[in-house]
MARKEDREN-547483 format. One line per field, with one value per residue (C-alpha): residue number from 1; residue in three letters; x, y, z. Coordinates in pm, 1 decimal. Example, Ala and Ser with C-alpha at 12.3 -4.5 7.8 and 13.67 -1.06 7.14 Angstrom:
vexgu [1	2]
keza [ALA	SER]
xx [1230.0	1367.0]
yy [-450.0	-106.0]
zz [780.0	714.0]
! end
This chain:
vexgu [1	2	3	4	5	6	7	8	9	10	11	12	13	14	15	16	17	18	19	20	21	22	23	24	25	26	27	28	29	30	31	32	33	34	35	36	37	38	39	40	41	42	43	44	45	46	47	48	49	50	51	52	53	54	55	56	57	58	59	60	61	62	63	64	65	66	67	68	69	70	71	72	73	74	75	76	77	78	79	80	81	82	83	84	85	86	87	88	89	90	91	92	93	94	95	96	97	98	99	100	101	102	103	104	105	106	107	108	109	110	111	112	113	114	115	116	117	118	119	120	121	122	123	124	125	126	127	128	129	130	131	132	133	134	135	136	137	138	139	140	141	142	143	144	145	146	147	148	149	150	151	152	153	154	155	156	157	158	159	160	161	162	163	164	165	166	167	168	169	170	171	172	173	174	175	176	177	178	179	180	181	182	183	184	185	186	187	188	189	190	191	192	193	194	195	196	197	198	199	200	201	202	203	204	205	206	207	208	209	210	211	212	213	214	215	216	217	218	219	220	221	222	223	224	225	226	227	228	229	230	231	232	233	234	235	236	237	238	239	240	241	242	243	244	245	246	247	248	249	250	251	252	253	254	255	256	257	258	259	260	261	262	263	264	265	266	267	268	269	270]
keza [UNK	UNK	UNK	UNK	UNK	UNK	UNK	UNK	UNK	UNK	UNK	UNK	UNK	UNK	UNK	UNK	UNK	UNK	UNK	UNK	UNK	UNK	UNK	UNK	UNK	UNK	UNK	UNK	UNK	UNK	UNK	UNK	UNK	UNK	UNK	UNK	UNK	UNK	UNK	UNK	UNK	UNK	UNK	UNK	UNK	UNK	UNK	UNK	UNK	UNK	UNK	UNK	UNK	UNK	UNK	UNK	UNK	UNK	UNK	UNK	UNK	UNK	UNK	UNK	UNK	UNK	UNK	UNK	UNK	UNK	UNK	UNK	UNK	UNK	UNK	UNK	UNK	UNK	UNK	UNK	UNK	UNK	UNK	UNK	UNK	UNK	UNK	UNK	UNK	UNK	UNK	UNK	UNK	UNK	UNK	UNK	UNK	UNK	UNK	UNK	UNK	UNK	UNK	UNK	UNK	UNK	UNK	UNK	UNK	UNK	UNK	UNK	UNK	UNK	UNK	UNK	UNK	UNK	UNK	UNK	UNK	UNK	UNK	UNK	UNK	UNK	UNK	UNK	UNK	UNK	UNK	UNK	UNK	UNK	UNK	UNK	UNK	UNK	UNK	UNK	UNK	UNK	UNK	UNK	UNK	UNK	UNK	UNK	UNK	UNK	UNK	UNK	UNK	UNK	UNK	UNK	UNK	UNK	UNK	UNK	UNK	UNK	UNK	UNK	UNK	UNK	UNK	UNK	UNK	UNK	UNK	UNK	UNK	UNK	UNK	UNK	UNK	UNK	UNK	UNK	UNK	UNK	UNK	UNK	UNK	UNK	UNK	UNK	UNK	UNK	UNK	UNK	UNK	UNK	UNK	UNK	UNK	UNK	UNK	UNK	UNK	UNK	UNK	UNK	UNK	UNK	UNK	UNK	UNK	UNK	UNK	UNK	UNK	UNK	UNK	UNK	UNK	UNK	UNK	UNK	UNK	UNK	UNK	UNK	UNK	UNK	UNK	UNK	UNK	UNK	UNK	UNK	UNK	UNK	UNK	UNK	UNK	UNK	UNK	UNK	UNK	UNK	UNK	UNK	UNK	UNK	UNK	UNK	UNK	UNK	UNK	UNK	UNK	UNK	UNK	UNK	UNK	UNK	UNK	UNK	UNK	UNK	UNK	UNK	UNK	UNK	UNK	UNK	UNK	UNK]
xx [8585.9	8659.3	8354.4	8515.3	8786.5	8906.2	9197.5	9388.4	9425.4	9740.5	10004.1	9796.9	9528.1	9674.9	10051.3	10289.9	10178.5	9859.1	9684.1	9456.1	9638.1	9382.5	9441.4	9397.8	9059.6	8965.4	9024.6	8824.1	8529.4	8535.0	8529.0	8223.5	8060.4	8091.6	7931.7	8258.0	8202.0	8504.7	8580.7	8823.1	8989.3	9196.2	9316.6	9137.2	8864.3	8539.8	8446.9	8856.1	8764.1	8435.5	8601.3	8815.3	8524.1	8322.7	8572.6	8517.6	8174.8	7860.0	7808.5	7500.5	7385.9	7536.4	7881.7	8059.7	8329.8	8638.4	8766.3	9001.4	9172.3	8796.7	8673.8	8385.8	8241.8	7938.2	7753.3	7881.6	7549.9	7431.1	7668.7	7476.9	7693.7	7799.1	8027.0	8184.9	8431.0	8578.9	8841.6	8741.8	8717.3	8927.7	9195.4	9188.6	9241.6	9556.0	9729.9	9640.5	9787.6	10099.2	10130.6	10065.6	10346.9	10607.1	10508.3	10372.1	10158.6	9826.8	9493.5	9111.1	8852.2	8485.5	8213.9	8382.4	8700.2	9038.9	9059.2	9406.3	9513.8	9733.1	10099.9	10266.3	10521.4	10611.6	10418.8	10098.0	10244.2	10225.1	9865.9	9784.2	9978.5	9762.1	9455.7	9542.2	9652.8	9344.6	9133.3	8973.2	8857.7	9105.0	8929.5	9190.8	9065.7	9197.5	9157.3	9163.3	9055.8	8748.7	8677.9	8586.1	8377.3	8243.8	8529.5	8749.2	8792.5	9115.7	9397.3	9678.5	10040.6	10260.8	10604.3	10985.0	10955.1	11249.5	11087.6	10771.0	10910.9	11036.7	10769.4	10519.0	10591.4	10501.6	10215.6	10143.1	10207.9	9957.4	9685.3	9702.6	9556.2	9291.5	9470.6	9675.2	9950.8	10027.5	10226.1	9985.4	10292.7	10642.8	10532.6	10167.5	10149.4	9719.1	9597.6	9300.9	9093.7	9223.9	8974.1	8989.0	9210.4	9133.2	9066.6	8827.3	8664.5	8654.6	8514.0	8219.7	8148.3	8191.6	7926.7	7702.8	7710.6	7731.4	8042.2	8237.1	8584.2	8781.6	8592.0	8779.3	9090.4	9283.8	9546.0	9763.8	10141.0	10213.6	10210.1	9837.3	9708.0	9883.6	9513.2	9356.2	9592.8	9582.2	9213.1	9125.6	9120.7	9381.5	9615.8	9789.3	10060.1	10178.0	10552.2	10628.1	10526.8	10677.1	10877.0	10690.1	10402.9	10524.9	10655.0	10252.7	10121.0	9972.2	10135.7	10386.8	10268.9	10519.9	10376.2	10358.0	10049.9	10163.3	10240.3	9860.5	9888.4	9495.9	9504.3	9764.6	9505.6	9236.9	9474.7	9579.0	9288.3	8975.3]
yy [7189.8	7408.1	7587.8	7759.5	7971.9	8044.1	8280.0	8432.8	8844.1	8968.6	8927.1	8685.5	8937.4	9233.3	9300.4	9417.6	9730.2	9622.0	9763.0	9529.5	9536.0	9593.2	9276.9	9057.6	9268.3	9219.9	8821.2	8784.4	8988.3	8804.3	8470.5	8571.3	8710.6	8329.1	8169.5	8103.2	8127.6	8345.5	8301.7	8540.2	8343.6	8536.6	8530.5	8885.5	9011.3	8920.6	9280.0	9386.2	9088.0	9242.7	9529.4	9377.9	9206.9	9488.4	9651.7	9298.0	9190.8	9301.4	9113.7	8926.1	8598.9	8408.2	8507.4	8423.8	8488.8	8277.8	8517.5	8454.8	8192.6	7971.5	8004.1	8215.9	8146.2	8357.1	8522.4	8819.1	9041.3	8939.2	8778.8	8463.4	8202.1	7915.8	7766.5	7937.8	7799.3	8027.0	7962.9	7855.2	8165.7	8008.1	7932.3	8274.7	8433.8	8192.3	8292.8	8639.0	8603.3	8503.9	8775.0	9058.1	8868.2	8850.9	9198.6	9077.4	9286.9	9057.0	9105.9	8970.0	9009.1	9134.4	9143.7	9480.5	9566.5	9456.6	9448.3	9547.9	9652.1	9985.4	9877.6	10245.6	10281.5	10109.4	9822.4	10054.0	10168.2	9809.1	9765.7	10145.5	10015.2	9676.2	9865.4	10094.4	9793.2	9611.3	9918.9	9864.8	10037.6	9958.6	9949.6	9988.5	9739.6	9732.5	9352.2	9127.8	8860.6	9024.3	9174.2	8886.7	8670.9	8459.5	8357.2	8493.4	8372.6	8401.5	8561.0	8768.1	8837.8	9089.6	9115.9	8996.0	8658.0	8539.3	8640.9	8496.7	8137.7	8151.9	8218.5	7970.2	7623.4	7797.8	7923.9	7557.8	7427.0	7680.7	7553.6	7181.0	7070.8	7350.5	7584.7	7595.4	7839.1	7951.3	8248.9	8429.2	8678.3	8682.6	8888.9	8803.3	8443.0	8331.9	8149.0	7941.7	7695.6	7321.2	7282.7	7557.6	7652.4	7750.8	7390.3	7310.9	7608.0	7582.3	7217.6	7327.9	7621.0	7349.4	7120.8	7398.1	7522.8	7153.3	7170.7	6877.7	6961.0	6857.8	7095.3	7396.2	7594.3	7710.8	8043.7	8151.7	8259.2	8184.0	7912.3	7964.0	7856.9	7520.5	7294.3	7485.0	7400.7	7050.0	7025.8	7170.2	7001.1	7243.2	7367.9	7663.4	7915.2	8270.0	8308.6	8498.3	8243.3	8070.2	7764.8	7574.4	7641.1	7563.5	7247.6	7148.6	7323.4	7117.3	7419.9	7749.9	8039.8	8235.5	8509.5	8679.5	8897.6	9235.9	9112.7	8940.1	8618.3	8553.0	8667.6	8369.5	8142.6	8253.8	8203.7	7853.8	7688.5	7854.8]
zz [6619.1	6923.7	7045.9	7382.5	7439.5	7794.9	7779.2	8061.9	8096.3	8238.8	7974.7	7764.4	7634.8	7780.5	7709.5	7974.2	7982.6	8058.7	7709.4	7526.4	7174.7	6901.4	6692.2	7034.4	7111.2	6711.4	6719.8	7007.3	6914.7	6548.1	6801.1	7032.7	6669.2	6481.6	6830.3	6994.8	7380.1	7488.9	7832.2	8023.9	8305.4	8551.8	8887.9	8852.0	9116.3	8900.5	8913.1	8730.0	8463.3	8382.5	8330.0	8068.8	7923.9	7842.0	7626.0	7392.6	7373.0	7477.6	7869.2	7867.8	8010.4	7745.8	7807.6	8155.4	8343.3	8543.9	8807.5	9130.3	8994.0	8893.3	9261.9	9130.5	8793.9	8711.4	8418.8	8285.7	8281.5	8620.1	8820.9	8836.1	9024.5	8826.2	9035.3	9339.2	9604.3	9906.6	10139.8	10469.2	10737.6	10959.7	10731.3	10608.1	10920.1	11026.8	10709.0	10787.5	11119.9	10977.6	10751.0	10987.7	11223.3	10893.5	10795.4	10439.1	10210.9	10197.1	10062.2	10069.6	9866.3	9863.1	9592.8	9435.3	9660.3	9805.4	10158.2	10353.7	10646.2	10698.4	10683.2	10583.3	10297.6	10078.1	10196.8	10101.2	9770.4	9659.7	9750.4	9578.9	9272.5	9257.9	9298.7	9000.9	8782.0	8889.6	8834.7	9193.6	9499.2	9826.4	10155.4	10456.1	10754.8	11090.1	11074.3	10758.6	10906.9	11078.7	10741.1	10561.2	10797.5	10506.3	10418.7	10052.5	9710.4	9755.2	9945.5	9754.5	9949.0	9717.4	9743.8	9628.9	9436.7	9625.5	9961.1	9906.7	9780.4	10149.4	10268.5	10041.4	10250.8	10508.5	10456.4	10316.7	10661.7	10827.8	10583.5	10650.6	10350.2	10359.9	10060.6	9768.1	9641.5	9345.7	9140.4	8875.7	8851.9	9005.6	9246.0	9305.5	9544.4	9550.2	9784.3	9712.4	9845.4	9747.7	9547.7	9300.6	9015.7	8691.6	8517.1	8760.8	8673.4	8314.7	8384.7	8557.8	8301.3	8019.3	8181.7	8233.1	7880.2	7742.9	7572.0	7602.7	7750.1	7398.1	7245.8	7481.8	7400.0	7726.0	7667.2	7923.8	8074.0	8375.6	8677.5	8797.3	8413.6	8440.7	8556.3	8257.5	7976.9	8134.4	8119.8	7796.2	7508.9	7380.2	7598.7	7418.5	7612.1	7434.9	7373.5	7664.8	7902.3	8186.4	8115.6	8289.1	8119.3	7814.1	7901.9	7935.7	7699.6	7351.7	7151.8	7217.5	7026.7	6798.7	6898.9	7266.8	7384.8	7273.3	6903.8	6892.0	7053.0	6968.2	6574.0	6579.0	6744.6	6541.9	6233.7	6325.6	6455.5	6375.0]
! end
């Protein structure tokens, strides 16, 4: 019997144009209402997966949320930290260096905004467009790096998926061993701290709860889900996921995330 389901947002809940679709929103509330912990997992700001969250169940400290990619797991009601992992200052600010120097369109993160620094158009169209997609507040900095002293949950370059592929080795090399890369979207390269990714978050939410990990179900599309379909003990991806995903995942859905990917879940294995 599965008793936890961790399920991405961005075209896995939400379809591509970013709606929750009524039968996804329906399945998960009939979930959370038979005791299923539903767990939203995102490379999401915690504050833009809350967001989400509330239009499904009622937050509370009961239910909890996976944001930036698992470096910050916390209750849903009052933020309390279940697990939380930033990248290191220093390592931030190098890979900040190198973006200002390449002219890349690069974000941090605080408790309830993105942090950038004033790059003129189009580069600040794409961080305007984020924020609206995101549904948060922008604050222009005059230094990134000085911005976020403590440290980020994560840093997020936008641009061409060609050009940042380029780019991704070396921003590798910078980090020495210090970050990780991935692609949550095409367009959208995260940078982490090595130690986070979403199954490592949905570990240390499982062990918190008590739910033993092959009791989890892990949804999701694209590259940054791949440790969470791993470590569940049902790793499921929608039909419009990435290959690669796929190739991992324990079972393809016939069904994508705007044709209710999670009424097929619910269907099949609840």
């Amino acid at each position: 019997m599965y008793r936890l389901i961790a399920c991405d947002i961005d075209d896995t809940i939400l379809d591509e144009t970013g709606d929750l679709p009524a039968s996804n929103r329906d399945a998960l509330r009939r979930l959370h209402a038979r005791g299923v912990a539903v767990v939203l997992a995102s490379g999401r700001a915690t504050v833009s997966v809350r967001a989400v969250a509330e239009h499904i169940y009622p937050l509370s400290e009961d239910t909890y949320l996976l944001s930036f990619n698992g470096a910050r797991v916390v209750t849903a009601a009052s933020d309390t930290i279940v697990y939380e992992q930033f990248l290191e200052p220093a390592v931030a600010a190098a890979v900040a260096q190198y973006a200002r120097r390449e002219r890349l369109v690069i974000h941090g993160f605080n408790a309830y905004a993105f942090l950038s620094e004033a790059r003129g158009e189009p580069a600040d169209e794409l961080s305007r467009r984020y924020g609206r997609g995101v549904t948060m507040e922008r604050l222009i900095v005059p230094d990134l790096a000085a911005a976020i002293p403590g440290g980020t949950p994560k840093l997020l370059i936008i641009g061409d998926h060609q050009d940042l592929l380029r780019h991704q080795p070396q921003i590798e090399e910078i980090g020495a061993g210090r970050l990780v890369t991935t692609f949550s979207k095409p367009h959208f390269l995260e940078i982490l701290h090595p130690e986070v990714n979403k199954g490592n978050g949905l570990r240390h939410l499982a062990n918190h709860v008590g739910i033993a990990i092959d009791e989890t179900i892990a949804v999701g599309d694209n590259l940054n889900d791949l440790e969470m379909l791993r470590a569940a003990g049902l790793g499921i991806a929608v039909a419009n996921a990435h290959d690669r995903l796929k190739a991992v995942a324990d079972v393809v859905l016939s069904r994508s995330a705007g044709d209710g990917a999670i009424e097929e879940i619910e269907e099949r294995f609840f």
